[in-house]
Each structure stands twice: as C-alpha cells, then as structure tokens.
Backbone bond lengths (Angstrom), bond angles and torsions (degrees), N, CA, C in turn:
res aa  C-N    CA-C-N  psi(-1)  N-CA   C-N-CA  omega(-1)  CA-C   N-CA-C  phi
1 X - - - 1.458 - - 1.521 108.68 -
2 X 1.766 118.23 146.09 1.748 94.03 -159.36 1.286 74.42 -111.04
3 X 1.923 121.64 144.11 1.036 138.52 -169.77 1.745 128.23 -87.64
4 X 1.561 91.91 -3.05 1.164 142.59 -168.19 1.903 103.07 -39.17
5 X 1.338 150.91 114.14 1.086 123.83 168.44 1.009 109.59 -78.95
6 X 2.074 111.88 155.77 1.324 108.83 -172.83 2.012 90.43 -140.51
7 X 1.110 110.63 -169.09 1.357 124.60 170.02 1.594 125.57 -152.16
8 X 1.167 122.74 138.25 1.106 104.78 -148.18 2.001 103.93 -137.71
9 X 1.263 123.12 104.05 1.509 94.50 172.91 1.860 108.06 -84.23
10 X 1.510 93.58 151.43 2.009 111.86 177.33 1.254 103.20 -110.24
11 X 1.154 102.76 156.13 1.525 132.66 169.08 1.282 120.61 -134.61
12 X 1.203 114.74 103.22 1.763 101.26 -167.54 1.742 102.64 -100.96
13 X 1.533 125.41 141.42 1.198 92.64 161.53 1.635 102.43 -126.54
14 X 1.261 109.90 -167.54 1.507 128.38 176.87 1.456 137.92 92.53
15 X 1.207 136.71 -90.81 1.336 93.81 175.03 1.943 78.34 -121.76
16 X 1.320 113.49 145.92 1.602 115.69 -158.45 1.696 123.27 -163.71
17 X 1.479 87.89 -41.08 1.327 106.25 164.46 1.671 114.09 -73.94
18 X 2.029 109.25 133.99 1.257 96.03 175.12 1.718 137.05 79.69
19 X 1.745 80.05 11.03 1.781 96.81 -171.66 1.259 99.59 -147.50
20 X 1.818 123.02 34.78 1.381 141.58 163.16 2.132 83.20 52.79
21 X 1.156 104.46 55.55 1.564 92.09 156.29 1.570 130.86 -87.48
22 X 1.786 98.35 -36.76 1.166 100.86 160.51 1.388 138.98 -76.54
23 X 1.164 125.37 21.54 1.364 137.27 160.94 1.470 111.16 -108.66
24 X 1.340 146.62 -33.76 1.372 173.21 37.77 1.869 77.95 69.91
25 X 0.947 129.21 -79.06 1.635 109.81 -170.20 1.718 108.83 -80.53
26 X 1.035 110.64 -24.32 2.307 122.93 175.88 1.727 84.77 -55.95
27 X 0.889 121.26 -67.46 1.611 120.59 -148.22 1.442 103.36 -80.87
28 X 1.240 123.74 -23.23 1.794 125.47 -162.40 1.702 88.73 -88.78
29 X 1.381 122.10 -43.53 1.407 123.15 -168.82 1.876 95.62 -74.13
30 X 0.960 124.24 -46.45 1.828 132.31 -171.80 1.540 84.82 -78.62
31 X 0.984 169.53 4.30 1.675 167.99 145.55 1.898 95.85 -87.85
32 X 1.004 137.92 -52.31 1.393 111.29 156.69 1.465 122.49 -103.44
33 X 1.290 134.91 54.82 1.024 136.23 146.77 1.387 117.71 63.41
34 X 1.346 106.73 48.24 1.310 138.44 -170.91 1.522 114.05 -88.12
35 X 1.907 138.78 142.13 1.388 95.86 139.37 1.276 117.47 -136.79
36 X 0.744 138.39 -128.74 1.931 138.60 -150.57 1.553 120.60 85.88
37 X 1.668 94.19 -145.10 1.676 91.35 -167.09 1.692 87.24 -156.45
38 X 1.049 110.58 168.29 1.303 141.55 161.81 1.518 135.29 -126.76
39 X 1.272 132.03 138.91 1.785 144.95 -175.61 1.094 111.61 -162.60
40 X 1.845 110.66 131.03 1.574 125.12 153.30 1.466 105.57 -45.37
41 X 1.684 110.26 125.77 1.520 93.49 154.50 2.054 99.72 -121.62
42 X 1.522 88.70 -168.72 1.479 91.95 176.87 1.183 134.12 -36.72
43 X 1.272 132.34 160.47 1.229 117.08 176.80 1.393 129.73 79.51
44 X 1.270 119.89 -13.40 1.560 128.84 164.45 1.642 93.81 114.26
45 X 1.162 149.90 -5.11 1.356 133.95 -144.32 1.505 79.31 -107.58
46 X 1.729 88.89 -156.62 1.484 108.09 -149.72 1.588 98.55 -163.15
47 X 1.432 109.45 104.28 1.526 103.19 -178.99 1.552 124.97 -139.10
48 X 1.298 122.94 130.04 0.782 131.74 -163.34 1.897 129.65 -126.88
49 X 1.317 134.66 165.69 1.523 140.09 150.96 1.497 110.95 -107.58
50 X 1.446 97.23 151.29 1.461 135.05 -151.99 1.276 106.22 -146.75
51 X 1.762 117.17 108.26 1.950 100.92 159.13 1.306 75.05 -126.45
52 X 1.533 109.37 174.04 1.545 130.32 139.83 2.022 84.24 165.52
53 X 1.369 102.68 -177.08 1.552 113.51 147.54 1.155 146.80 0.35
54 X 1.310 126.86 72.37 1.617 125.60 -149.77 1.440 101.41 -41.30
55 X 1.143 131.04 -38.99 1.395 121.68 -151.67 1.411 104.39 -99.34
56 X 1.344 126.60 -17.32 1.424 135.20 144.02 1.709 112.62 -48.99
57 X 1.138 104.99 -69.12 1.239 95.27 166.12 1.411 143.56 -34.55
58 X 1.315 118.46 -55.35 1.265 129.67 140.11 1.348 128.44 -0.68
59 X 1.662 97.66 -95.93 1.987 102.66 162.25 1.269 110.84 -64.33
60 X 1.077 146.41 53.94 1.376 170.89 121.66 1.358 136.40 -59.16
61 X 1.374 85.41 -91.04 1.560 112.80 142.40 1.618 143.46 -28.20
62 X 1.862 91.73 -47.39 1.942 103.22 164.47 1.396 114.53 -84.37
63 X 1.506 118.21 -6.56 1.289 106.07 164.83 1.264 124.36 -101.15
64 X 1.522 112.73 -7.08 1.441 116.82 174.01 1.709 96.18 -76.42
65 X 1.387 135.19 -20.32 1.467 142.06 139.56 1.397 110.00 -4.90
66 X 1.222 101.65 -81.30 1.354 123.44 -166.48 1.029 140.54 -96.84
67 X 1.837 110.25 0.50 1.638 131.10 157.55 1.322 100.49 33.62
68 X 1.432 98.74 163.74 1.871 137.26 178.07 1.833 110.37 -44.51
69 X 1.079 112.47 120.36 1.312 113.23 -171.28 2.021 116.00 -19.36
70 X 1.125 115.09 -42.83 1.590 121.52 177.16 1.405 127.79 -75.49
71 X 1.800 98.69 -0.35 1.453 116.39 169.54 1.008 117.56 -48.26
72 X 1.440 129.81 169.30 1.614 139.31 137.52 1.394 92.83 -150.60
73 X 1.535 127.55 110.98 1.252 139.19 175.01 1.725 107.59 -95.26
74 X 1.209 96.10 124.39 1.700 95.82 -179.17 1.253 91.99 -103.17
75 X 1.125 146.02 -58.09 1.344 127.05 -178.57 1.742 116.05 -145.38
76 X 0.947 115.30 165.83 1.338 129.13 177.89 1.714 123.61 -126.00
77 X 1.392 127.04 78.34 1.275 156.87 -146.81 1.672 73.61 -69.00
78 X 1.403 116.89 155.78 1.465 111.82 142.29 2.125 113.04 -149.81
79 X 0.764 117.99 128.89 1.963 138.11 167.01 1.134 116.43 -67.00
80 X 1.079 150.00 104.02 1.130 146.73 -174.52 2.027 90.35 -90.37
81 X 1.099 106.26 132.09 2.126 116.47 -179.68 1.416 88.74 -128.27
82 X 1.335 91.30 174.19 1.963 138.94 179.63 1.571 105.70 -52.96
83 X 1.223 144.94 85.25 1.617 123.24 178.34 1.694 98.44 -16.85
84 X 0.986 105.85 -179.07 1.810 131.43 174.38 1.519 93.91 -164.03
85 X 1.131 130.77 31.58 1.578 102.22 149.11 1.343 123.82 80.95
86 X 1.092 116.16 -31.96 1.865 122.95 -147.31 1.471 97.88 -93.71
87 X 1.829 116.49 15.51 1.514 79.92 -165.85 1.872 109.27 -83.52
88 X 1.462 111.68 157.39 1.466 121.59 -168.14 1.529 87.51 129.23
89 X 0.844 128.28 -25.29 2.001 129.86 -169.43 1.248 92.57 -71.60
90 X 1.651 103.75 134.40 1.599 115.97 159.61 1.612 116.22 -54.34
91 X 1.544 99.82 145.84 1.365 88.46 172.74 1.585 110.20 -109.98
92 X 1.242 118.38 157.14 1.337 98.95 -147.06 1.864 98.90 -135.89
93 X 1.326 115.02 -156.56 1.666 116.19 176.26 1.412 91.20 -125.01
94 X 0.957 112.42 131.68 1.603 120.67 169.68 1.904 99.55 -107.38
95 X 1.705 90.25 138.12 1.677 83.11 172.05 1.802 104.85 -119.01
C-alpha cells in the first residue's frame, strides 16, 4: 500500500442527493482517518476534498462506489490537487 499522502478533489454523480450520502462519506472518511469536507452542489451531485494516505484513500473511494443503501452512484470523478498539509483535520459537511 503506497503510504504516500495524496489529495484528491470528487465528483460524485447520480442519484446522491437526499439519501444521507453526505454523511455516508463524513463518517467513512472520520472511520479512516481522513480529512476534508463534503457538499451537495447543483445538479444533483455530490462533491467533495480528500487528503490523507493514498491507499486509504483508495478504499475510500470504492465505497464512495457504493454509497448509503438509497444510493445509485453513476460515477465517481476524481482530481488529483497540491497536499495542504492539514492532514489530522476533521473532515467535515460543508453547507
């Protein structure tokens, strides 16, 4: 697993909004020791930042796949960004 920190912007789309996804990704990232934030934006999606552990990240990532039972994830876009340092920061819900 490469231990490597990374950062990552998401794009989730499909059906997401309104099906506790964004808490469903708050708690999965704070269960591995993740931090950033998450927000609904327009359009129904779901987008978010991500640093910690590439390979944390990763299994992260396959569960943002497979979202909160009322999911249907069509896809999961991902950005690779600049570290910022912050990891130990809560990750949080931004509204």
């Amino acid at each position: 697993m490469d231990a490597e920190n990374k950062r990552y912007h998401l794009l989730v789309s499909g059906r997401v909004q309104g099906v506790g996804y964004r808490y469903f990704a708050r708690d999965s990232a704070r269960a591995l020791g993740l931090s950033g934030w998450v927000r609904n934006i327009r359009g129904g999606g779901v987008e978010m930042e991500v640093e910690g552990c590439r390979g944390v990240i990763d299994r992260f990532v396959e569960g943002l796949r497979q979202g909160p039972p009322l999911s249907r994830v069509a896809d999961v876009e991902a950005q690779e960004l600049a570290v910022t340092g912050t990891g130990g920061e809560e990750f949080f819900i931004r509204r």
